[in-house]
N, C-alpha and C positions, 0 to 999 in steps of 0.2 A: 504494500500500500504506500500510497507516496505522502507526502509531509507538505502542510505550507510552509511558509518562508520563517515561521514562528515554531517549526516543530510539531505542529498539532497534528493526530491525521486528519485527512479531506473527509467527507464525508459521502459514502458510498450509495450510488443509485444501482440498481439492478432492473434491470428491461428486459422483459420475457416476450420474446416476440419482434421478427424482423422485417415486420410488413410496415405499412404506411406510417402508422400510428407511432410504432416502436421507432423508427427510420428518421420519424421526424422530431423528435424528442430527443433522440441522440446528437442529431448534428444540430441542433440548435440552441444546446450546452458545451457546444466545443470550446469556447472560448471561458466558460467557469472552471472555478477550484473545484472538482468534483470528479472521482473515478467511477467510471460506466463501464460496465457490464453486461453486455448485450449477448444474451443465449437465443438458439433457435435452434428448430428440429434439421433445417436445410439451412445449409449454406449460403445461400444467395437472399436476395430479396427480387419479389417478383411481382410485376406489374399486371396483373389481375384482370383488369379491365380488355387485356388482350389476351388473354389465355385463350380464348375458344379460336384466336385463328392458329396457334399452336394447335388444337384439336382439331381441326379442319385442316391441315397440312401449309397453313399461306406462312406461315411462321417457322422458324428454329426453336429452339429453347434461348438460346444464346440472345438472341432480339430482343426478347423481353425478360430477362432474368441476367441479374450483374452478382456477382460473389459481392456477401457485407463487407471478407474483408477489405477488396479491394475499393468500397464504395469511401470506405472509413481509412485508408492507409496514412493520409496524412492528418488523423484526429487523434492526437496523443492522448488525450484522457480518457480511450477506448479501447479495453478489450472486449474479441469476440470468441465467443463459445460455441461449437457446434456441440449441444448438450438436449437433454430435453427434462424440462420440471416436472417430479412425483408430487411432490410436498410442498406444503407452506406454512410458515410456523408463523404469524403476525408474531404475536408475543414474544417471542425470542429471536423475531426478526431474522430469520434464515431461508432458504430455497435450497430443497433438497433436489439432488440433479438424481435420473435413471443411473447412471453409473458409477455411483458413490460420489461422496464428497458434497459438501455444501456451499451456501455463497451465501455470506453476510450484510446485510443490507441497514443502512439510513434511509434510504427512498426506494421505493419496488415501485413499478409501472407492469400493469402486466396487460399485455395487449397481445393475446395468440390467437389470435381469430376468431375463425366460423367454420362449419362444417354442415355435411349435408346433414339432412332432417326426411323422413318416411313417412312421417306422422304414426307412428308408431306399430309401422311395417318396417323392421329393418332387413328382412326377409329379400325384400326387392333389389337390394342394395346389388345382388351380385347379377341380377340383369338387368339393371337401368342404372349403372355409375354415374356419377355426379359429378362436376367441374370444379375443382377446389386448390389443385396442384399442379406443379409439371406430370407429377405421374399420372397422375388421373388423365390428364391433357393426352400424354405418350400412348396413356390405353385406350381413350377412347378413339383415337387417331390410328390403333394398328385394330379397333373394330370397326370403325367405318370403313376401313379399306379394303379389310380381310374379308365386308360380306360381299362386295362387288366380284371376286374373287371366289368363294364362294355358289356368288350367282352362275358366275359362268362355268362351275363345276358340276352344276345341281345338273339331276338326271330328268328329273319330273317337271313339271308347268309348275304345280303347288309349288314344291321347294325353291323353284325358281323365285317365286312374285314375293314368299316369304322375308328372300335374303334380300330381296330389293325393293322391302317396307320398311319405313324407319318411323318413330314414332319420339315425338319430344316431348315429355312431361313436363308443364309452366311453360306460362307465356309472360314472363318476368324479361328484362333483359337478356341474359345469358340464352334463353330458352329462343328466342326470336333472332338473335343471331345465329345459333347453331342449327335453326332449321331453314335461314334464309339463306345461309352458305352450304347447306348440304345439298340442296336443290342447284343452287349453282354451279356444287360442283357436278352432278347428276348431269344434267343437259348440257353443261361445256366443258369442261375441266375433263371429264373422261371420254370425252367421243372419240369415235375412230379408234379405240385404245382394244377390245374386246371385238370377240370372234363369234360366241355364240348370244350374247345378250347387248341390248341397246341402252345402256346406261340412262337416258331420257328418260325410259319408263317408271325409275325409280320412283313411288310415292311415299311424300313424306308430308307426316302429319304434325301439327302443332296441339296437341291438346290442353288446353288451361281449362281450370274447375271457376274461374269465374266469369263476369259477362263481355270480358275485351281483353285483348293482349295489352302488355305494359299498363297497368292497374295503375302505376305512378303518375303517368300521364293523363292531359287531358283528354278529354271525347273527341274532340277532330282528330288530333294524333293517333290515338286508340285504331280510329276509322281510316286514316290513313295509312298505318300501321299494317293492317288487316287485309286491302287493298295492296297494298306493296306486295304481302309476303303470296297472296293468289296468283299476280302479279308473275311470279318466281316459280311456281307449281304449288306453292307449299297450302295443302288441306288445312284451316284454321278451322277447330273445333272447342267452341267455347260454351261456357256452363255444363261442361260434362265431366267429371269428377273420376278419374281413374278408377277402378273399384280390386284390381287385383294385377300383376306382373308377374311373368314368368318363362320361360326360356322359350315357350314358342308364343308371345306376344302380350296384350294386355285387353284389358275386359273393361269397355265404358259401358255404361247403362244396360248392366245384362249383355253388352254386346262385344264377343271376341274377336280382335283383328289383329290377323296374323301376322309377326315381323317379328325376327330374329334379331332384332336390333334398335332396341330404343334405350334413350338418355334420356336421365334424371336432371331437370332444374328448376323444379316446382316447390322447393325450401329449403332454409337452411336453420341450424339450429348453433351457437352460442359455445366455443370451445369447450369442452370436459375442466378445463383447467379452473372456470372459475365455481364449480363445486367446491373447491378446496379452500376456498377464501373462507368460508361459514357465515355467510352472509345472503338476504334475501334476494334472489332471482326472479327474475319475470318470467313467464310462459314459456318461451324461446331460448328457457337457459341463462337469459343475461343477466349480467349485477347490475340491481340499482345502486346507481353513486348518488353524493351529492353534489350539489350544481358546479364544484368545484375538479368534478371525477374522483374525488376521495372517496373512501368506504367511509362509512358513519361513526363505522369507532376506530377510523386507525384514519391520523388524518395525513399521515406520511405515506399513504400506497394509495396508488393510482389506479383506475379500471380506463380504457379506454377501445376504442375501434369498435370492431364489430361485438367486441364481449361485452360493451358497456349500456347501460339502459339508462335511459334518459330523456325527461319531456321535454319538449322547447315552449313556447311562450303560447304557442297553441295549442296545445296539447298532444298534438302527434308526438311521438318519440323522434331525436336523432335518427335518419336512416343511416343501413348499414351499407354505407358507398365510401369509393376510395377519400372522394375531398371531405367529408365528415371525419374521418381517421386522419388526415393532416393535418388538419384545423387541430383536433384533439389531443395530437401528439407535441405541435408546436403550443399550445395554450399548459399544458403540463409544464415544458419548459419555461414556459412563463412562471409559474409556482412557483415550480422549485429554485429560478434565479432570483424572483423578490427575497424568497427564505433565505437563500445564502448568502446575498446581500443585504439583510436589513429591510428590506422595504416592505413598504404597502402591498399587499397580495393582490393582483388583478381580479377583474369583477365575475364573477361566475362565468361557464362558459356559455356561449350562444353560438350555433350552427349558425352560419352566413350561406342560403342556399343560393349559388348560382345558377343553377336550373339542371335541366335532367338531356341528355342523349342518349341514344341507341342506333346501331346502326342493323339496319335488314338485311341488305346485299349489296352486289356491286351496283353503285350509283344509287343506292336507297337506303334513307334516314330519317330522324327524326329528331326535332333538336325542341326543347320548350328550354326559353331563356326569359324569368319571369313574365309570361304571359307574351313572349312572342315567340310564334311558334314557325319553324319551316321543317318543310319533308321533301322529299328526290333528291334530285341531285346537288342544291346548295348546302342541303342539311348535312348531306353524305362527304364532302370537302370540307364545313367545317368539325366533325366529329373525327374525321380523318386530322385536321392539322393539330383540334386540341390533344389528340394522344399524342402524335408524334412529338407536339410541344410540352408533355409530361415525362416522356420516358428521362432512365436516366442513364447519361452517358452520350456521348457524343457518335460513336461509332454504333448503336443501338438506332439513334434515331435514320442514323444515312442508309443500316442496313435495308430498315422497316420501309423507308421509305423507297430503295431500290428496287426491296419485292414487291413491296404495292403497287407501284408504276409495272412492273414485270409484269405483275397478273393481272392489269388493269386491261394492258393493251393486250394481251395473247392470253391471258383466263386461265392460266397455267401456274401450279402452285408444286414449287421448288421444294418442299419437305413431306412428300410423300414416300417415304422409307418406313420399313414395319420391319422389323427385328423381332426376335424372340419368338418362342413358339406358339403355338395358336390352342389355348385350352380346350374353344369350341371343338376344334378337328379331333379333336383326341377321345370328345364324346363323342363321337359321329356323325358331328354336324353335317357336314358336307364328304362326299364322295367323289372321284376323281370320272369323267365321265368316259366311256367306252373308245375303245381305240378305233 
């Protein structure tokens, strides 16, 4: 531990979690007397908001995911942990790490996310995987491609139309891009590529349990939304509520429709990690903080990101979006610099919403920027510049931006590689067809 200039030690923050929230809280104490210790389950920190085109093949890993250490190399009052936390002692002020040893703490921020949610089907989990990681990303990426493959293996019609049914649970963000890019890639991205099957034919379903895709959004977006993704091919079936999943497809309203391949992004539910606080959670898992993101009785540990609950002024809770995690990362930091300076502690936090995007497909978006709203192609350029003007790293944005342009003009998506073996095949999904 290091010493101030007096001899004293510094006083120790620990941050659990190297997503937004955590990310931003760290580098906005760089310049305090204060040693930070930033653990995470992964190495890098990764930018979220683009994971589904990693899972659609338009991306690398590398494009949108940087190593913490290298984000942090020149923050000397950071170290980073690749660890992951069992335990949490408030009281005795420690974090017990999985593989022995502990870490002592003055200030705790624990910001480790979110994770998928089944609504109390975890059953589904192993045939509708969820969007949450590069791995998940990596898998879902060697099934969308393994069932086209697949298709042109199957011996029968059925089997065929099967593996070339794709069905998307939620019409949330994540859900509305991954079924506007699947269809895109369906009728362009694979033409010409296959011998016995016409990739075209692929139908693919949007299913949400409520009355319009992107709930967040207004009613013309909603409808423009909707519009777009038909637009694309994509079947949007709204107010019908999944009722069951399972390896040869899923069951709405009494009604089974077969596909060997649907993905989960209909909920998410609130890290495991913040059970361990001993403090009251909302529905979804989260901690209520108070307005300050402190827990109620411990006023030196922080909740923040997507694990944190929280009303704003109108009652709605903080949503669980990247720029709410930065704001709350960077206003933490605000805390803990008044504290260790002396000063007056800033004013409760307040969510600054600058409005909501989503993109559909190529050259289709949607953009509500309070109360003004655009969709097609302007909306699609500007939800396009604000990521690329997010990401972090310099050599991230030029790549993002090479591939985009790449698959803008020829619809051709550079990270269609599948590694590893294929579990389906090994049940007997698919058969090899006659010679």
């Amino acid at each position: 531990m290091d010493k101030s200039d007096h001899g004293v030690p510094r006083p120790r923050l620990v941050v659990i979690g190297g997503g937004f929230c955590g990310l931003w809280a760290v580098r906005a104490l760089a310049r305090e007397a204060i040693d930070i210790t930033l653990i995470d389950r992964a190495n890098h920190h990764l930018f979220q908001p683009l994971l589904y085109q990693v899972a659609t093949s338009g991306l690398s890993a590398p494009d949108i995911a940087a190593p913490l250490r290298h984000i942090l190399r020149q923050q000397a009052n950071v170290q980073v942990l690749l660890a992951e936390a069992t335990a949490i002692d408030l009281n005795a002020r420690q974090v017990q790490l999985a593989r022995g040893g502990t870490l002592s703490f003055d200030y705790l921020l624990v910001a480790s996310g979110a994770t998928h949610a089944y609504f109390g089907h975890d059953e589904w989990a192993a045939h509708a995987p969820g969007l949450k990681t590069l791995d998940d990303a990596l898998a879902i990426r060697a099934r969308l491609l393994r069932a086209f493959e697949h298709a042109e293996a199957a011996t029968t019609d059925a089997e065929r139309q099967a593996w070339l049914d794709f069905a998307v649970v939620g019409g949330g963000p994540t859900g509305v891009e991954l079924a506007g890019t699947l269809a895109e890639i369906a009728r362009h991205t694979l033409r010409q590529e296959f011998r016995r099957i016409d990739p075209a034919q692929a139908r693919v379903r949007l299913i949400e349990a409520g009355p319009a895709p992107l709930a967040a959004f207004p009613p013309d977006l909603q409808q423009r939304t909707r519009e777009q993704l038909e637009r694309l091919g994509v079947q949007v079936m709204t107010g019908q509520p999944v009722q069951h999943i399972d390896a040869d497809g899923v069951v709405v309203n009494g009604q089974r429709l077969p596909c060997r391949t649907v993905l989960w992004a209909a909920g998410v539910a609130a890290s495991p990690l913040g059970q361990l606080l001993g403090t009251p959670l909302d529905r979804a898992g989260r901690v209520q903080v108070r307005p300050d993101l402190t827990l109620p009785q411990h006023a030196d540990v922080f909740v923040g990101g997507d694990l944190a609950a929280l009303a704003q002024a109108n009652g709605k809770p903080v949503p669980g979006v990247a720029p709410a995690a930065k704001q709350m990362g960077s206003y933490v930091a605000q805390v803990i610099r008044s504290r260790l300076r002396g000063q007056p502690a800033p004013h409760a936090f307040v969510y600054r919403d600058y409005g909501n995007l989503a993109t559909i497909g190529r050259m289709a978006a949607v953009v509500d920027l309070r109360g003004w709203h655009l969709s097609g192609l302007l909306a699609w350029w500007f939800w396009l510049a604000a990521h690329v003007f997010f990401l972090i790293g310099f050599r991230n944005r030029l790549t993002v931006l090479i591939n985009w342009a790449w698959a803008y003009w020829t619809y051709q998506r550079h990270a269609r590689i599948v590694i590893g073996t294929d579990p389906q095949a090994s049940a007997g999904a698919a058969k090899p067809p006659p010679s």
